[in-house]
Every structure is written in C-alpha cells, then in structure tokens.
ROGUBA-496037 format. One record per residue (C-alpha): residue number from 1; residue in three letters; x, y, z. Coordinates in steps of 0.1 Angstrom, whole numbers, plus 5000, padded with zeros to 4 digits. Layout:
# ROGUBA-496037
[NUM,'ALA',[X,Y,Z]]
...
# end
This chain:
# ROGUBA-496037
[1,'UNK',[0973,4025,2004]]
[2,'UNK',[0998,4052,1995]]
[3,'UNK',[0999,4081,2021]]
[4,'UNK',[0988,4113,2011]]
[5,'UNK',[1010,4140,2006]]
[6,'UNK',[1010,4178,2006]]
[7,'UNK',[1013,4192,1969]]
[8,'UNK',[1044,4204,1963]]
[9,'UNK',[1047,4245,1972]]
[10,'UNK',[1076,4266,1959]]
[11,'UNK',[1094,4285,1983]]
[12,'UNK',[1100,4320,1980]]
[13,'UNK',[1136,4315,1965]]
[14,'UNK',[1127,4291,1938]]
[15,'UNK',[1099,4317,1932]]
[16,'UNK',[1126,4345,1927]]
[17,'UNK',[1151,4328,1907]]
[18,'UNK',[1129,4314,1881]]
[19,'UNK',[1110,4349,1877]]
[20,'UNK',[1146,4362,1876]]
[21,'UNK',[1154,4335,1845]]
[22,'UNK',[1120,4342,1828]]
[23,'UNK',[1129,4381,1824]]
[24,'UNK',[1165,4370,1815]]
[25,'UNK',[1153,4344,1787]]
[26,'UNK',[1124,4376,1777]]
[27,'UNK',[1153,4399,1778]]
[28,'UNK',[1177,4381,1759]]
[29,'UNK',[1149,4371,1732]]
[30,'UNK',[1140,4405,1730]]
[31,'UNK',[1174,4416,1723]]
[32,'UNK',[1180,4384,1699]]
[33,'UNK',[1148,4394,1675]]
[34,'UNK',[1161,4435,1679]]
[35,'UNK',[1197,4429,1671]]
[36,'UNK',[1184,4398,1642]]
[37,'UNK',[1165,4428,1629]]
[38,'UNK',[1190,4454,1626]]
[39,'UNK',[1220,4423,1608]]
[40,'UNK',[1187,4420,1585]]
[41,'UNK',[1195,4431,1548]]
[42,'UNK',[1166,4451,1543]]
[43,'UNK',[1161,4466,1582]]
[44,'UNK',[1194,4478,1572]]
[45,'UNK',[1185,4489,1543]]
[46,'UNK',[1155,4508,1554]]
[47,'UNK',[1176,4524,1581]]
[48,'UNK',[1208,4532,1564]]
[49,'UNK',[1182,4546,1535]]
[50,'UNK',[1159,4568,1556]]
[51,'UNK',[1192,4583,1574]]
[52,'UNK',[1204,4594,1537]]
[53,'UNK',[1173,4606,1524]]
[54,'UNK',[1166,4628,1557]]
[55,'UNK',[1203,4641,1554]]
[56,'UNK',[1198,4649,1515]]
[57,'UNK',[1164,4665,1528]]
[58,'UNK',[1186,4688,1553]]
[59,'UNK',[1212,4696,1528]]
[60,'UNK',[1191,4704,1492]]
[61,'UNK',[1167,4731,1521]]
[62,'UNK',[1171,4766,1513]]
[63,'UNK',[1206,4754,1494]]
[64,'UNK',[1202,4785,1467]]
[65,'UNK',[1192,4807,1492]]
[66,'UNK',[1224,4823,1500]]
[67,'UNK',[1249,4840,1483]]
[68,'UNK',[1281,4825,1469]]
[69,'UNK',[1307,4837,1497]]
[70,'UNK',[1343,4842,1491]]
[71,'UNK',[1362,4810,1480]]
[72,'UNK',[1331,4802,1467]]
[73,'UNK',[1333,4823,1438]]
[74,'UNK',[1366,4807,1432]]
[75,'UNK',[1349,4778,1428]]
[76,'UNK',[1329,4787,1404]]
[77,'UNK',[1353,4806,1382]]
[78,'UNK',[1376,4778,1383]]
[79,'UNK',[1345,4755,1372]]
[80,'UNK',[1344,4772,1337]]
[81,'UNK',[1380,4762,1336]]
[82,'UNK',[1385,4731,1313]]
[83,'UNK',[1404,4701,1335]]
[84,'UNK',[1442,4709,1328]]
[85,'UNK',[1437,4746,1331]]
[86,'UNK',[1415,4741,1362]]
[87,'UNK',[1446,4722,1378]]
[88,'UNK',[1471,4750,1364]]
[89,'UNK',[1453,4781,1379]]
[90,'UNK',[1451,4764,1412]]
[91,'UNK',[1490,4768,1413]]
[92,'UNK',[1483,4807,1409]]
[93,'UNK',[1462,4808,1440]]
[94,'UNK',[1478,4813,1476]]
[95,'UNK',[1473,4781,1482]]
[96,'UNK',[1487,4762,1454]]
[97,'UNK',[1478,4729,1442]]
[98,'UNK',[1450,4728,1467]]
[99,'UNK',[1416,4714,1462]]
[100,'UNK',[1423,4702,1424]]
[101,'UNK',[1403,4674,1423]]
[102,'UNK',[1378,4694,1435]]
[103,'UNK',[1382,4721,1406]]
[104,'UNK',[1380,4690,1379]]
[105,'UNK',[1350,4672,1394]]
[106,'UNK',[1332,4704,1394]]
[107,'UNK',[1343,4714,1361]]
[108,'UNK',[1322,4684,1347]]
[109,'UNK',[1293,4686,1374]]
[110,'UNK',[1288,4721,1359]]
[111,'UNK',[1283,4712,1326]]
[112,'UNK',[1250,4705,1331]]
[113,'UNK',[1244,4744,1350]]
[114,'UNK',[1259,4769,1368]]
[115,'UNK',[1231,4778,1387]]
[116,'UNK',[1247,4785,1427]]
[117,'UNK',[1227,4756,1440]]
[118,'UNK',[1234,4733,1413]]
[119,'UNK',[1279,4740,1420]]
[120,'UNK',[1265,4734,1454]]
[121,'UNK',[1246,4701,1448]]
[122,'UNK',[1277,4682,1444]]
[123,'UNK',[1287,4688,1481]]
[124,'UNK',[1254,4670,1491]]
[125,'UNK',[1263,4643,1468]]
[126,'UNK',[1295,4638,1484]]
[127,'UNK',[1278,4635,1519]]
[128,'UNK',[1246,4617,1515]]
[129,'UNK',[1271,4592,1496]]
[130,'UNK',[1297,4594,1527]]
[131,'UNK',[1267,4580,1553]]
[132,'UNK',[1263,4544,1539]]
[133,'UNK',[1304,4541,1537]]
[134,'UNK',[1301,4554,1577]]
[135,'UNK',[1277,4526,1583]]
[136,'UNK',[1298,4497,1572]]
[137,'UNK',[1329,4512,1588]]
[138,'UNK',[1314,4514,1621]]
[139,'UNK',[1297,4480,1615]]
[140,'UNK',[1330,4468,1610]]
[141,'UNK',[1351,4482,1638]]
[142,'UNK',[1321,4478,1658]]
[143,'UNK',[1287,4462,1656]]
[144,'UNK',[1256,4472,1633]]
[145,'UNK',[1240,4494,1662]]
[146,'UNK',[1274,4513,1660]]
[147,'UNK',[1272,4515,1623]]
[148,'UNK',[1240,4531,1628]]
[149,'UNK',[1248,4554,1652]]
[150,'UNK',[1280,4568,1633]]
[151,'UNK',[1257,4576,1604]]
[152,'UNK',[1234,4592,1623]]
[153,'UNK',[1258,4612,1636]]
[154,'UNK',[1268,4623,1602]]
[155,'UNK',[1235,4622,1591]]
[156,'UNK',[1222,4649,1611]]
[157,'UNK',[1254,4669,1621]]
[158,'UNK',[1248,4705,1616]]
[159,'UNK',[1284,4714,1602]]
[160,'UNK',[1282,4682,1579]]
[161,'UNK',[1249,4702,1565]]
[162,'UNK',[1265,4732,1564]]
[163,'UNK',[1291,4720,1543]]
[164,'UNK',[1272,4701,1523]]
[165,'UNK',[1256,4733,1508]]
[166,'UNK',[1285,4745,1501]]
[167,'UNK',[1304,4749,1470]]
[168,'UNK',[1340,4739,1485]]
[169,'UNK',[1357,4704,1488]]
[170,'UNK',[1344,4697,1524]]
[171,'UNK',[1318,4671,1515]]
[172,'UNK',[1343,4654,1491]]
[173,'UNK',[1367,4651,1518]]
[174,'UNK',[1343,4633,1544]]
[175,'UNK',[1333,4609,1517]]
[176,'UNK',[1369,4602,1513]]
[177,'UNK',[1383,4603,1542]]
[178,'UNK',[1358,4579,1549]]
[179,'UNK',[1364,4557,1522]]
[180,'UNK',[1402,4561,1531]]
[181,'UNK',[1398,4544,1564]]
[182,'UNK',[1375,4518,1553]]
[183,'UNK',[1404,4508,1524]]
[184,'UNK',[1430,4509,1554]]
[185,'UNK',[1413,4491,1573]]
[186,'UNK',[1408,4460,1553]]
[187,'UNK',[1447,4460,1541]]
[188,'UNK',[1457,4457,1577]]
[189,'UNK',[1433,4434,1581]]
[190,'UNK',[1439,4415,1547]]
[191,'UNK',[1466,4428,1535]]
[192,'UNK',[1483,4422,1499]]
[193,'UNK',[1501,4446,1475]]
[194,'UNK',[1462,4456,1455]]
[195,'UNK',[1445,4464,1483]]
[196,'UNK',[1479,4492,1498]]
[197,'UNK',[1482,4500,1464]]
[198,'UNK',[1445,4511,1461]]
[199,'UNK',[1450,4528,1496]]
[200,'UNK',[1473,4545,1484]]
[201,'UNK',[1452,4558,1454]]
[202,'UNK',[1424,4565,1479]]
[203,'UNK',[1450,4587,1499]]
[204,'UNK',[1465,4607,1471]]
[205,'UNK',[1428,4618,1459]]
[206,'UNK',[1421,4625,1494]]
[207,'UNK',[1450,4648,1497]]
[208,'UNK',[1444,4666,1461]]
[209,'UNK',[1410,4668,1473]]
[210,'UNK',[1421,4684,1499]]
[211,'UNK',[1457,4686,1512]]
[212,'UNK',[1450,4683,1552]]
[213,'UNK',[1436,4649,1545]]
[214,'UNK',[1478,4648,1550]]
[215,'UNK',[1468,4645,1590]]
[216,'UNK',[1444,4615,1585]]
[217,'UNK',[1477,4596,1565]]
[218,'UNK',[1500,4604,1585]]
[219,'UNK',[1477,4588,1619]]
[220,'UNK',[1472,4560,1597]]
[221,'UNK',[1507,4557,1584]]
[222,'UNK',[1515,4555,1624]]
[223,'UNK',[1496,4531,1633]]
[224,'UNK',[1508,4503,1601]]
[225,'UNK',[1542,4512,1612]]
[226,'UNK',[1539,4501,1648]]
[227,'UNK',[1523,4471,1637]]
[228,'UNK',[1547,4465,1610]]
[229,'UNK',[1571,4468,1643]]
[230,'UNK',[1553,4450,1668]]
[231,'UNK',[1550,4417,1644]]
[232,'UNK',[1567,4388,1659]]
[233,'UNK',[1566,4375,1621]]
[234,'UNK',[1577,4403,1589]]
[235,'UNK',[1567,4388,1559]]
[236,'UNK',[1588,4402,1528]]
[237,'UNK',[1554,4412,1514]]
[238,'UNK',[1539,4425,1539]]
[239,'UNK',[1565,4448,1544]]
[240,'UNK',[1572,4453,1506]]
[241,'UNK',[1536,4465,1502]]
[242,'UNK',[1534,4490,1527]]
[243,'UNK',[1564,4504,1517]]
[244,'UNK',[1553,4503,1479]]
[245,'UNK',[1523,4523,1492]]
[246,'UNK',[1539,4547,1516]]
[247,'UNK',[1565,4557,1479]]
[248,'UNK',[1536,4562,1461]]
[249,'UNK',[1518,4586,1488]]
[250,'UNK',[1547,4606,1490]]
[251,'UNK',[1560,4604,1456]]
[252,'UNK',[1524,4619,1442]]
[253,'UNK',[1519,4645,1471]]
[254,'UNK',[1552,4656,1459]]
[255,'UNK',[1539,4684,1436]]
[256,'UNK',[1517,4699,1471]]
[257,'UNK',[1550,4706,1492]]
[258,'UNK',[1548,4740,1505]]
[259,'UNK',[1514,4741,1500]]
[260,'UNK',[1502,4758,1526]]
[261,'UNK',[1525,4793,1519]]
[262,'UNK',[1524,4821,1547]]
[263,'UNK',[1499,4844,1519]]
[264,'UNK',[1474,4816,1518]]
[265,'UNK',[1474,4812,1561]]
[266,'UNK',[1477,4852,1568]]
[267,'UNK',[1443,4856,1581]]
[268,'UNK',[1445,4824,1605]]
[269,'UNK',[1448,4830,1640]]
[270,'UNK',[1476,4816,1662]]
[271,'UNK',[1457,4789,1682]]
[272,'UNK',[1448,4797,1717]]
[273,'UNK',[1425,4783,1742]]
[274,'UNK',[1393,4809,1725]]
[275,'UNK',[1396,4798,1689]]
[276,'UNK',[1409,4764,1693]]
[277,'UNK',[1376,4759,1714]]
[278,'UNK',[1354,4776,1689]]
[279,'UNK',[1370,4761,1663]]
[280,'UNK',[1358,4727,1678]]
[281,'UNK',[1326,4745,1688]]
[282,'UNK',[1319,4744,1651]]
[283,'UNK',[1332,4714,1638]]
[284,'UNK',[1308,4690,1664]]
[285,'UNK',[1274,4714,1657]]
[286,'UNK',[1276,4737,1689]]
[287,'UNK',[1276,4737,1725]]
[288,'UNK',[1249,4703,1732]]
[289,'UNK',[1271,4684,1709]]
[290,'UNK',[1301,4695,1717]]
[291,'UNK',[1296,4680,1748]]
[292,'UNK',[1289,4648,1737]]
[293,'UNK',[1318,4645,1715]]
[294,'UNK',[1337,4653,1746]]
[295,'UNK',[1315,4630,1767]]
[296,'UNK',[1331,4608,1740]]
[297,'UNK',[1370,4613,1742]]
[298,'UNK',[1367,4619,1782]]
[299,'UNK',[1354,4578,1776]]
[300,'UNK',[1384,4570,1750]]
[301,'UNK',[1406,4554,1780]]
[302,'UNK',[1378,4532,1791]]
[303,'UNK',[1373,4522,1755]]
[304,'UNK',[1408,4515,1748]]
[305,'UNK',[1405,4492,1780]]
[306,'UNK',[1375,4474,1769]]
[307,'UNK',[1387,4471,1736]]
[308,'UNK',[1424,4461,1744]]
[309,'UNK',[1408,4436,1769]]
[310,'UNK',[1387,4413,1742]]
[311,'UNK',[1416,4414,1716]]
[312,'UNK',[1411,4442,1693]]
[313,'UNK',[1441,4462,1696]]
[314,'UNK',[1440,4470,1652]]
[315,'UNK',[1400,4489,1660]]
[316,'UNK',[1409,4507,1688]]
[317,'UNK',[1443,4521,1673]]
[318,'UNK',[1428,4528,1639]]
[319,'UNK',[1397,4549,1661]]
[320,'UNK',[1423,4569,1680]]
[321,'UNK',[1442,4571,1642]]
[322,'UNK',[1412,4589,1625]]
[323,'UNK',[1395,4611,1651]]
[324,'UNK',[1418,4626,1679]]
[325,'UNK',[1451,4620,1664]]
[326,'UNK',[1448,4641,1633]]
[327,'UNK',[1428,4667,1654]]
[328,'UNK',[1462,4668,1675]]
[329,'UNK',[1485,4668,1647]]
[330,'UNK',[1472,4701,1630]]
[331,'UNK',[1470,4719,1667]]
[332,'UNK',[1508,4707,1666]]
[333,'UNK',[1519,4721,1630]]
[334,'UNK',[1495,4750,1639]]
[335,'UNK',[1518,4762,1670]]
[336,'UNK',[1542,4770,1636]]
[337,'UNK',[1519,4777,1615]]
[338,'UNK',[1484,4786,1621]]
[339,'UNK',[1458,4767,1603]]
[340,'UNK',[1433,4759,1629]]
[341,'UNK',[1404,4764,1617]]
[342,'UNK',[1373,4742,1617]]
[343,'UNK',[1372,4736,1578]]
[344,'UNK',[1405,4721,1581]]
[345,'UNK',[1394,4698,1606]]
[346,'UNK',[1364,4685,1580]]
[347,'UNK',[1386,4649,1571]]
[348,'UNK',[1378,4638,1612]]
[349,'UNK',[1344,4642,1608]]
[350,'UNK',[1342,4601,1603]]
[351,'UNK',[1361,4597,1629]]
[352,'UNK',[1346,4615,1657]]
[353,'UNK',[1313,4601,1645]]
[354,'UNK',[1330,4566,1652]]
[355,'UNK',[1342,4583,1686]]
[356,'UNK',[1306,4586,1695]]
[357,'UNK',[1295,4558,1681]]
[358,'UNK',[1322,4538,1703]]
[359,'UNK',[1309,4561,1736]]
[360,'UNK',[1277,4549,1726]]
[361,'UNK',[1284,4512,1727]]
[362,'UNK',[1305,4513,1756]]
[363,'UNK',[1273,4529,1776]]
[364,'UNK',[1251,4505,1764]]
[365,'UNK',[1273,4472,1771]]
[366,'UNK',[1290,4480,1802]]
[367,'UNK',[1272,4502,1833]]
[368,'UNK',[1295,4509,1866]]
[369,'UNK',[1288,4486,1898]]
[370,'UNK',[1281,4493,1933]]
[371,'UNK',[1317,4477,1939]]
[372,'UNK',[1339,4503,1914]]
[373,'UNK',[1340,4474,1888]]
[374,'UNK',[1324,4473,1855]]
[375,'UNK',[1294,4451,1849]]
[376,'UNK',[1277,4440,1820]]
[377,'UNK',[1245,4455,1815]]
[378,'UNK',[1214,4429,1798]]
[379,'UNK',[1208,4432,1765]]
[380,'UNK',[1174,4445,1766]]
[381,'UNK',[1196,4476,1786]]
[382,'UNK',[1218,4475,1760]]
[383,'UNK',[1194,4479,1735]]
[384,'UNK',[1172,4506,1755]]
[385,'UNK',[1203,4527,1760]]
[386,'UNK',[1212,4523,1719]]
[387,'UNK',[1176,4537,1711]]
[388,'UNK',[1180,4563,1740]]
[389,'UNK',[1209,4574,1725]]
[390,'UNK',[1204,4580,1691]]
[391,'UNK',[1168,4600,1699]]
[392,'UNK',[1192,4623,1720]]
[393,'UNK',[1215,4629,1691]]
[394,'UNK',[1190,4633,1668]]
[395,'UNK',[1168,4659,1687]]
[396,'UNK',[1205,4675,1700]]
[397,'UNK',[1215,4680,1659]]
[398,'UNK',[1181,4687,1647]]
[399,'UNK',[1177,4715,1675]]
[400,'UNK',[1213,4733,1664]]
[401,'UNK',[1207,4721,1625]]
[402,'UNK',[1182,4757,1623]]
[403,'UNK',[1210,4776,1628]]
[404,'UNK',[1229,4769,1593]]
[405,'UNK',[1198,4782,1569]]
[406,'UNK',[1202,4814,1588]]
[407,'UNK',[1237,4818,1598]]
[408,'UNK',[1259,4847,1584]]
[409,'UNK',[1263,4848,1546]]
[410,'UNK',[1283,4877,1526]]
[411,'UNK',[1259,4889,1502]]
[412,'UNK',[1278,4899,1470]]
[413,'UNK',[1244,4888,1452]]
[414,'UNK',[1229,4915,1466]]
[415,'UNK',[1255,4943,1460]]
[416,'UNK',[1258,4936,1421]]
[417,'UNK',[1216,4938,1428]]
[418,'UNK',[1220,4973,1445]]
[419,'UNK',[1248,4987,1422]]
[420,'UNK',[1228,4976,1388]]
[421,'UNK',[1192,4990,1405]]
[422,'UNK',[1208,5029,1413]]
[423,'UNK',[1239,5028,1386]]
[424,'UNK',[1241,5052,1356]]
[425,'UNK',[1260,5049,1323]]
[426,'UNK',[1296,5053,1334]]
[427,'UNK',[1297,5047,1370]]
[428,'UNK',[1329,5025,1378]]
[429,'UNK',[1332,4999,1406]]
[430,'UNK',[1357,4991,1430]]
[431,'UNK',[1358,4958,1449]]
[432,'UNK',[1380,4950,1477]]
[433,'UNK',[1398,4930,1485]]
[434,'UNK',[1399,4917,1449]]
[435,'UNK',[1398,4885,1455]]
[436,'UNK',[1360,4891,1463]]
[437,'UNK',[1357,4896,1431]]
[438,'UNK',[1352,4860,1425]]
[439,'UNK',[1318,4863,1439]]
[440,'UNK',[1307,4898,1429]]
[441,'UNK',[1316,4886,1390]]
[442,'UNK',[1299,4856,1390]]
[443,'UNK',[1267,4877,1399]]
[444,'UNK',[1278,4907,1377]]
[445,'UNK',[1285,4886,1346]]
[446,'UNK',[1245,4876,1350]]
[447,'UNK',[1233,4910,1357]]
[448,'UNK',[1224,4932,1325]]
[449,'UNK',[1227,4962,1344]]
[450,'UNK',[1264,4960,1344]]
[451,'UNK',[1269,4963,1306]]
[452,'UNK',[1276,5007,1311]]
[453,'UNK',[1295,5000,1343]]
[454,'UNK',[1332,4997,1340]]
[455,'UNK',[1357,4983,1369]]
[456,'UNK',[1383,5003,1384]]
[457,'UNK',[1395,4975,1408]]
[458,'UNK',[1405,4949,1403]]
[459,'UNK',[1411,4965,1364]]
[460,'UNK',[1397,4932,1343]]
[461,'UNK',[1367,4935,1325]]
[462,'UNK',[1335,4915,1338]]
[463,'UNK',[1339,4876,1333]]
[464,'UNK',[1376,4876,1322]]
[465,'UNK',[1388,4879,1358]]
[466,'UNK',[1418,4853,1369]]
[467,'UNK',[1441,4861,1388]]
[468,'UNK',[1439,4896,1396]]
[469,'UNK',[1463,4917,1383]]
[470,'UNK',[1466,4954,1373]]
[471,'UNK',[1472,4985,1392]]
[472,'UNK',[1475,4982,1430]]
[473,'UNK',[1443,4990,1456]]
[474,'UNK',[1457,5024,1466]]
[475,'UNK',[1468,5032,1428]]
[476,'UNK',[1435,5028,1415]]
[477,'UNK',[1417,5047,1444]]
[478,'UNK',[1440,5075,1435]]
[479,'UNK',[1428,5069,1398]]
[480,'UNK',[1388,5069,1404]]
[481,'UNK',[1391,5102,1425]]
[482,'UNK',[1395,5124,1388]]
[483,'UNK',[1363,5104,1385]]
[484,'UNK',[1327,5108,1381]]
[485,'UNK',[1307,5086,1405]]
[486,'UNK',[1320,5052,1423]]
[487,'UNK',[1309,5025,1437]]
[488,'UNK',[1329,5012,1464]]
[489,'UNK',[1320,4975,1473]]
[490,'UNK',[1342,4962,1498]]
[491,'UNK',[1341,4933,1525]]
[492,'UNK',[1335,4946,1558]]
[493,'UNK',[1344,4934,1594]]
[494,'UNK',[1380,4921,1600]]
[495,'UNK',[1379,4915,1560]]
[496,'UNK',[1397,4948,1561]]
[497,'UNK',[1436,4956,1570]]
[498,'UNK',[1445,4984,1588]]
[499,'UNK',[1463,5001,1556]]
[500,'UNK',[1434,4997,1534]]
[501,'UNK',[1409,5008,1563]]
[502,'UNK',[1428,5044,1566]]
[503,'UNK',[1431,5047,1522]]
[504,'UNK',[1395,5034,1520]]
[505,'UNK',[1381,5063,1548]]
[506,'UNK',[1404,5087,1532]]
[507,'UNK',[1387,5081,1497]]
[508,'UNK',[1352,5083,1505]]
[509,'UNK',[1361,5117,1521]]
[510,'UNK',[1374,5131,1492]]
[511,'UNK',[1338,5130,1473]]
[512,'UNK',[1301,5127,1480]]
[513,'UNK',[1289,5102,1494]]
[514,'UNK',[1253,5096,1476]]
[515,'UNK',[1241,5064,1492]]
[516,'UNK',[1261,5040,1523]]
[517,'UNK',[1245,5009,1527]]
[518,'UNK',[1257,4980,1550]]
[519,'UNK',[1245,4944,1539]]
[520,'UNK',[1253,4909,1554]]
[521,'UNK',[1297,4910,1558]]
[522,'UNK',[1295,4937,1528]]
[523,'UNK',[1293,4977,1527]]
[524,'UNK',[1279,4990,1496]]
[525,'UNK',[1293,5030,1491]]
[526,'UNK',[1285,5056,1464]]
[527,'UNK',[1308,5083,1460]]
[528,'UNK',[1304,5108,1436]]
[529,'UNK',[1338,5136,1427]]
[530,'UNK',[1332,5171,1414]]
[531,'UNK',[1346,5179,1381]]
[532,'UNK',[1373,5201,1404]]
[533,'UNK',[1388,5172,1423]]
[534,'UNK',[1388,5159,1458]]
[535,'UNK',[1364,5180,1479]]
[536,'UNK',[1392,5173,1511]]
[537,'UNK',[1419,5191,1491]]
[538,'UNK',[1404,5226,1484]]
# end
C-alpha cells in the first residue's frame, strides 16, 4: 500500500514567476499580432491611405479662399509662359534661375484652368504624394511603426498644409527631397553607377525645383564622402560612380551659381536668436510642436548611441544628413548672407519628421532604469507608447492646423474688387512696389471694371506685365499729380522703404484724399488733384 501524499502546492515564488511568464508570453503575442498587422500589405495600406486622404482633406479646405499673395502672382504670370520662355523670364527675376521646374510643371498643370485654387492644387499634389515616399523611408531606416509616424508627422503638420495651398515650389520640394534621400539611400546601400546616376537626376530637379535643396546635397554629399573614406576596401566603381554623380550635380547646377544675388535676399533679416527661433517656430507648426521636434534633437545623442551600438552607422548618419545638418548649413551661409527664413528651410521637412519618428522609437524601445542604465521596455510598452505617441502628435497638429485657414493673407483680390466697385472712366492706378503687381494683374486682368482704368505704375498695360519696367516710382508719382483722380494701392507694413514711405505721404498730401481704406497687408488710397495742381504747393 503506497503512502499517501500531500498534493503538490506551489509556493509563492513558483506562483510569481509563472504569472510573470504568462503576461510576458500575452505581451509578446500581443505585440507579435500588432506589429504582424502593421508589416501587413493592406493594414499598411489602409493606414498609409487614410493618412493621405486626411492630409489632402486639410490641404484642398478653404484652398481658394485667400488671395494670391506676392510671389504668388509670379507664379501665375510665369504659368501663361510657354516651357522655354517660362525658364528664360526666371533669369530676369532677382532670384535667377530659381524655382524653374516649378514654372514648367505649372505651365502644363494650368492648362486645364487658372482658377487660384486650381495653380494651388498642384502643391497638395506634391504633398499628399510626398507621405507614402515618407512611409517607406522611415520603414526603411527604421521599422513600419516609424514609417508611420514620419507620415503622420507630415501628414498633419500645419506648415506642410500651409504650403500645400500654396502656389509656390514648397510642396514639390518635400516630395523631392523626400524622394532624394530615399534614392541616396539605396545607392549607399546598393550602390552601382544607375542608381548615383539617378541620384544624381533626383538632385538636380530638386535643386531647379528649388535651389536650397543645395543644403540637403551637400549633407548627403558628406556623409558618401566619409564613407567613401572610412572603407577598408575602394572599389574602382564604387568610387568611379560617386564621382560620376557628384560631376554631374555640379556640372548641371552650374547655370544657378550666384543664385541667390543681394536684390533677391534684401528683405531677409541677419539671423539672430528672435528670428532664427521664429523661423523654426514656423517650420515645426508652433510652440506644442516645436517642442517636440526639440524633444527630438535634445534625444539625437542617445539615438546616435543606440543606433551606433546595433550596427547602423549608414541610418543614423544619413538622419543627422537630412534634418539637422542642412538646417545648420543655411544658419552658416546665412551669417554672410541672410536667408533664414522658414520657406527655405521647407527641403528638411522629411527629415525632421524622421527626427521624430526616431525620438519616437527610441521612447518606445528603451525606458531609463532605477540604476542610470537603459532598459528595454516590453513590447506591449513599446507598442502603447507608439499609439500614445502618435494621438499626441495628431491632436498637437490638428490643434495648431486652425491657424493656417485664418492666418494673414495680402488681399490684392480685394483691392482690384474696391478700385473697379468706386472707379470712374479715367481714373489711373498706382501699385507699389511693382512687383505686387503680379497679384493685383492677375485679379485686374479678370475684372471688367478695369477696362476705363489706365496704370500709372508700373506703366504696362493690364495682362502684358513682365518685368517691370518704365518710369521710376517717384517719376511717375510726379506724373499722376497733373492728374485727375488716383488710386494708390500699395503694400503696407514693413512692405514699405523708408524713401518710398516719405514720397508716398508726400503724394497723397498734395491732392484729396476721397476714400483710405486699410485691407489685410494692403492700403487702398483715392486721391483726387485739382485742375490747378498740388493743393500743398499754393
């Protein structure tokens, strides 16, 4: 007869460690069947899909709503322009050779209208385009969940919007500066004479699209020349194609040099702390943001680490290369020549979104321990912290996103309106500086009130205006003064120079003035002069 035992009772360790390997093995399953989801072709689809039809949703809002603004209307004169004549006129412009690709892919887009939000559509285009490229880059340097959160980051940025309803080159430049880096990144990963030679076609319509793009080549450039350097075996190809790629770069930007000419920078600032900071204020989507992109480079040492530790040297340099180091470079140049501004910062918008994206997945894979180490969080933490994260961008961008349907706007649209409402047969017009009027003619060219209305400045007749030419500012104030009534439509704020200030308050003292209205960035004057003369010089 076998003795009787007592059943077999767990003690309270046993108990412990296999609840503590239960919610490991739930965690990690968990985390399996999330992250199995998100490598899924169509969960990627879905979510790569929803995150360009919500940015297309932001950008197409309200997009007609404002008026065309300043270089705007250059845009749209130079759309009218067939291809080769597009490309000439740019080289008449203060900033020549600038933004021609630009000028011929809107020449084309514009066949179909003119209409203001139709020149604009093309810029959302370009950006809701830009987001799947931003996915695989960051799925690429990264993981998928980085992927993801780089394109929601451009997704929902509030300057990406902005600029995306807007009839300039931004958006074209973050869709290729994007694509730039994705190229460059597979020929120092593949490399082979095609793939540097289509870099370096990537590259040259980046920099005719627009020329800063030269910042983003230049990181890039850096970082294949150190690793050209640091190889312990230089294969003749290897270094033949670079350099075959590097001679063509510089061999087609050849035609750009001295681009950017002391009349086309006079109105940029020489950087200190107050613009460079707002500049940067602008370019992440305001203050919330702003403070996670610097949440993000504050973290870039620890991601270097990180990265440096499990091998990947190539991701971490090419990050550094395309979001902090071309930011860096134009503050440089800038000390010389001031160009500082946050639309010249557009080609690291990919980059920074990669920044954040790499933040992100730092957060979520690594948490600080009680013994000033770095652990490794689970990956149900991980993935909590990934969803956490990207609900706090998007309700961070969606919050500051209000602010570009009713930010400031220069409402030429509404001065032609104005002028053509109260004008009589014979009234002149003067608009300064006469570069506005870019904007005021494409509105006044569409206006049948401005058939009887002749203009005194810039002296070219309605639609036939490129570049300005004629009688100076102050000669043809002098002129309109023997005059019947004027209008006076000039860009106000710190659109004004000191000179022209003094000659334009001398002027409307001289007559009548009949009507003074101020609209958004633009002051609408009437001034009527007696048969006699100037009223100031009896």
């Amino acid at each position: 007869m076998k003795p009787r035992t007592r059943d077999a009772v767990p003690s309270e360790a046993q108990t412990s460690a296999s609840g503590a390997d239960a919610e490991r093995l739930a965690s990690a399953s968990w985390a399996v069947r999330l992250e199995g989801m998100l490598r899924s072709p169509w969960a990627v689809l879905v979510v790569v899909g929803t995150l360009m039809c919500v940015a297309a949703l932001l950008a197409i809002h309200a997009i007609g709503d404002k008026s065309l603004w300043l270089d705007e209307g250059l845009s749209a004169r130079l759309a009218q322009f067939s291809p080769a004549d597009a490309i000439s006129a740019t080289y008449s412009t203060p900033t020549p050779g600038a933004i021609a690709l630009y000028y011929v892919l809107l020449h084309f887009w514009s066949s179909v209208s003119t209409d203001e939000s139709w020149l604009r559509l093309l810029s959302a285009v370009c950006v809701v385009a830009s987001i799947p490229l931003v996915y695989m880059l960051g799925r690429r340097l990264m993981s998928t969940a980085a992927g993801v959160t780089a394109a929601t980051v451009v997704a929902l940025s509030p300057y990406v919007v902005s600029q995306a309803q807007s009839a300039r080159p931004y958006g074209l430049v973050i869709l290729l500066a994007t694509a730039l880096t994705l190229t460059f990144y597979s020929a120092m990963k593949v490399g082979g004479l095609r793939i540097w030679l289509l870099y370096a076609a990537v590259a040259l319509a980046g920099v005719y699209a627009h020329t800063t793009v030269a910042y983003l080549i230049a990181a890039q450039g850096a970082v294949a020349g150190v690793d050209l350097l640091l190889l312990r075996r230089r294969s003749i190809w290897t270094i033949g194609s670079r350099c075959a790629a590097a001679a063509v770069i510089v061999v087609g930007c050849y035609p750009l040099t001295g681009q950017f000419s002391a009349e086309g920078l006079a109105g940029v600032p020489s950087p200190t702390f107050q613009n460079v900071g707002q500049a940067l204020y602008h370019l992440t989507g305001g203050a919330t943001l702003l403070l996670v992109t610097s949440f993000a480079v504050i973290a870039l040492p620890l991601i270097g680490w990180v990265w440096l530790r499990r091998g990947r040297q190539l991701e971490f340099s090419i990050l550094v290369a395309v979001s902090v180091a071309p930011i860096a470079l134009e503050l440089l140049v800038s000390l010389q020549r001031p160009m500082f501004i946050e639309r010249y910062l557009t080609m690291a918008i990919p980059g920074l979104a990669l920044l954040v994206a790499a933040a992100v997945d730092l957060l979520s894979s690594w948490k600080p321990s009680l013994r000033g180490a770095v652990a490794t969080r689970s990956p149900r933490q991980s993935a909590i912290v990934t969803a956490g994260a990207w609900a706090l961008i998007a309700v961070l961008a969606l919050r500051s996103v209000g602010s570009v349907y009713t930010g400031w706007q220069e409402q030429w649209r509404g001065a032609v309106e104005m002028v053509a409402a109260e004008s009589q047969s014979g009234d002149q017009v003067i608009v300064y500086p006469g570069y506005a009027r870019l904007p005021f003619d494409y509105y006044a060219t569409r206006n049948p009130g401005f058939r009887n209305i002749r203009p005194a400045f810039p002296e070219i007749g309605w639609g036939d205006y490129f570049p300005a030419s004629g009688p100076s500012f102050a000669a043809s104030l002098a002129d309109a003064k023997q005059t019947g009534r004027v209008w006076l439509v000039y860009r106000s704020g710190d659109g004004v120079g000191a000179t022209d200030a003094s000659l334009i308050a001398s002027f409307v003292s001289c007559g009548i003035t009949r009507s003074d209205t101020t609209l958004e960035q633009v002051e609408v004057v009437l001034v009527e002069f007696p048969a006699a003369g100037c009223l100031a010089a009896r």
